[in-house]
Structures are given as C-alpha cells and as structure tokens.
C-alpha positions as CSV (number, residue, x, y, z in Angstrom):
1,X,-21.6,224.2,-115.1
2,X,-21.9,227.4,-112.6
3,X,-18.9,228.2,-110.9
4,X,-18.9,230.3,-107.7
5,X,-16.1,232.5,-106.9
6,X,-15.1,232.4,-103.8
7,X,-12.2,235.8,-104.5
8,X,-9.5,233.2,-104.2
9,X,-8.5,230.5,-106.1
10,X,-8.2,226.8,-104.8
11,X,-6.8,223.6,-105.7
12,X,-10.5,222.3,-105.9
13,X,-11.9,225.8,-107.9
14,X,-9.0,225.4,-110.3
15,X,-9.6,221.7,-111.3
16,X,-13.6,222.9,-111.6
17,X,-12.4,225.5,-114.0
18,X,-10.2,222.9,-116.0
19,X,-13.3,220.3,-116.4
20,X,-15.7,223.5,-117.5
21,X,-12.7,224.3,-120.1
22,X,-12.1,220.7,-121.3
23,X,-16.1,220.3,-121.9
24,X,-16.9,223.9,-123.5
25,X,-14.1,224.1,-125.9
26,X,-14.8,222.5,-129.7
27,X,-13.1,223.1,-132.8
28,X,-13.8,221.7,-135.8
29,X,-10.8,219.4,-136.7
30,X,-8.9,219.5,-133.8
31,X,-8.8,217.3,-130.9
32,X,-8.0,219.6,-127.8
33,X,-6.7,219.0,-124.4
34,X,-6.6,221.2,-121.0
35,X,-3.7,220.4,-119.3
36,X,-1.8,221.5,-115.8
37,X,-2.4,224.9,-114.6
38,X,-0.1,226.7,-112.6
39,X,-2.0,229.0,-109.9
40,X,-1.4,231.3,-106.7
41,X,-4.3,233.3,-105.4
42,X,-5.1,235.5,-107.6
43,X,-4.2,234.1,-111.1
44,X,-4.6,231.2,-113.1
45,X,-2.5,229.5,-116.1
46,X,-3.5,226.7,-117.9
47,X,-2.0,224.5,-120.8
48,X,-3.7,224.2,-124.1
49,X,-2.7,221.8,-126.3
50,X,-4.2,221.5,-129.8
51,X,-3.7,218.5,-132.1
52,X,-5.1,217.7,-135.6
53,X,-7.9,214.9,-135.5
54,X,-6.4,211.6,-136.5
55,X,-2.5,213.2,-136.5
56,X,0.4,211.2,-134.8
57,X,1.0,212.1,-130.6
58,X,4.7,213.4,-130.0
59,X,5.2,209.8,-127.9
60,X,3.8,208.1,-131.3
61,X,6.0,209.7,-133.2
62,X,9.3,209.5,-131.1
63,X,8.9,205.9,-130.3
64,X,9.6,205.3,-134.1
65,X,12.9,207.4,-133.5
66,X,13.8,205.6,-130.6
67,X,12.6,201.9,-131.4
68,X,14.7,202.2,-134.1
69,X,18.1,203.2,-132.2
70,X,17.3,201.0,-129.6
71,X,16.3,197.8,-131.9
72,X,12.9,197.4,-130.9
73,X,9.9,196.2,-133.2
74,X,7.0,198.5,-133.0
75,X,4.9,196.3,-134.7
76,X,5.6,193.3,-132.0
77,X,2.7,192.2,-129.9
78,X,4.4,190.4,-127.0
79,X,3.5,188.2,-123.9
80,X,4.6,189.3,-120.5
81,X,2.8,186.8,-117.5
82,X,0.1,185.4,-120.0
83,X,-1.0,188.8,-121.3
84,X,-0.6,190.5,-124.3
85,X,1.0,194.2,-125.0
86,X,2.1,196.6,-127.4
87,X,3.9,199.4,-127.9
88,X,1.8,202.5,-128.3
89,X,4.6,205.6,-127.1
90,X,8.1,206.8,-126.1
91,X,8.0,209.6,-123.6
92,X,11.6,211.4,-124.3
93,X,12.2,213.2,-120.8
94,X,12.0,209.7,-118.8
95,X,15.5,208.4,-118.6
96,X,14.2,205.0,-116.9
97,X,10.9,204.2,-118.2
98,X,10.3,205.8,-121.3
99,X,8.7,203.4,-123.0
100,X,4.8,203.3,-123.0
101,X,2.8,199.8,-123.6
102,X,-0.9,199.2,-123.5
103,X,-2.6,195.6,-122.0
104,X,-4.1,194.6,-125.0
105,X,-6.8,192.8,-122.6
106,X,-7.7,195.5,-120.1
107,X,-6.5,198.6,-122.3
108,X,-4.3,199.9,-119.4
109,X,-0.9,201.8,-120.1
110,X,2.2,201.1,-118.3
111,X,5.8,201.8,-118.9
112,X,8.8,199.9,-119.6
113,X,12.5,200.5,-119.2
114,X,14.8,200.0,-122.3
115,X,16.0,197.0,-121.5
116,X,12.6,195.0,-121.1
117,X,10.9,196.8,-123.8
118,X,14.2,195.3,-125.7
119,X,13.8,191.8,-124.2
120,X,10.0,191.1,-125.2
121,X,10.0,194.0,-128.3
122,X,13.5,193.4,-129.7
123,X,14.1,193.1,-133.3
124,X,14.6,189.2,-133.9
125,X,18.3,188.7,-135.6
C-alpha cells in the first residue's frame, strides 16, 4: 500500500496508516494488534499491543476473577430468546455491562450487565 502525504494528517490518512501497520507487522509467536492512535497535525501515536499466540486475553482472564465473585459459571452455555451464548470475557472498566458473551449461532459479541449474566450464567445452588 502507497500512502501519499498530504503534509497534514487526517482522520482518513491516520486510519490508512493503521491498516498498512496492522498488515506489515509479523513476528514469529506473537499475535499483534494496532490499536487507537491519538493525532493532531503534525504527529501521530498509535497503540501496539503484543500478545503470545494461543495466551489468555486480559477479558479471558478477569472474567474467571469476576465469575467467580459474582457466582457465575463460565462453563454455562445458556438460552436467551431461543439462542444460544457463552461467556467469552469481562471488560473491568465497564461498571454496567462488563460482561462479554458471544451468539453461539451467528458468532456476534454482546454485553451483559451483572445481574443477567447472573440470571442465565449463575452458579446452580
């Protein structure tokens, strides 16, 4: 990909940069990501994360935490309107939704607040 520079960067320029990035950079045993960037006209900061192939996500890993405070089986696959979810994540800095599900039929995430994720993932006393 051949990027033109226009001597000032733009919303548009700096998501063209961020797709070159994503597709040019390999290492062997890592899976990486190019995240947000923050940008004025003249400069440019992107995120890099960098995560072993095959290692846990931080959402995978805190929703065992939190499942486990909030009695909620991580293992459950439940049935909300006929379809069928599980829980895949716990994203720690949303207070009202914070935990994440996947459609088991159309692969699609959503979120859930506690108290649902309790009522169709709760442990069974």
């Amino acid at each position: 990909m051949t990027l033109q520079w226009e001597n000032k960067l733009t919303r548009d320029w700096v998501k063209q940069i961020r797709q070159a990035l994503q597709d040019s950079i390999e290492v062997d045993g890592f899976d990486i990501k190019v995240g947000n960037a923050s940008f004025d006209e003249s400069e440019v900061t992107f995120k890099l994360n960098l995560m072993i192939k095959g290692a846990e996500t931080r959402e995978q890993r805190d929703l065992k935490t939190f499942a486990e405070m909030d009695k909620i089986d991580v293992s459950k696959i439940a049935e909300v309107r006929g379809e069928k979810y599980s829980l895949i994540g716990y994203r720690r800095t949303a207070k009202t939704r914070p935990y994440i599900v996947q459609n088991l039929h159309n692969d699609k995430e959503y979120i859930f607040t506690t108290a649902i994720a309790q009522q169709y993932f709760g442990l069974e006393v």
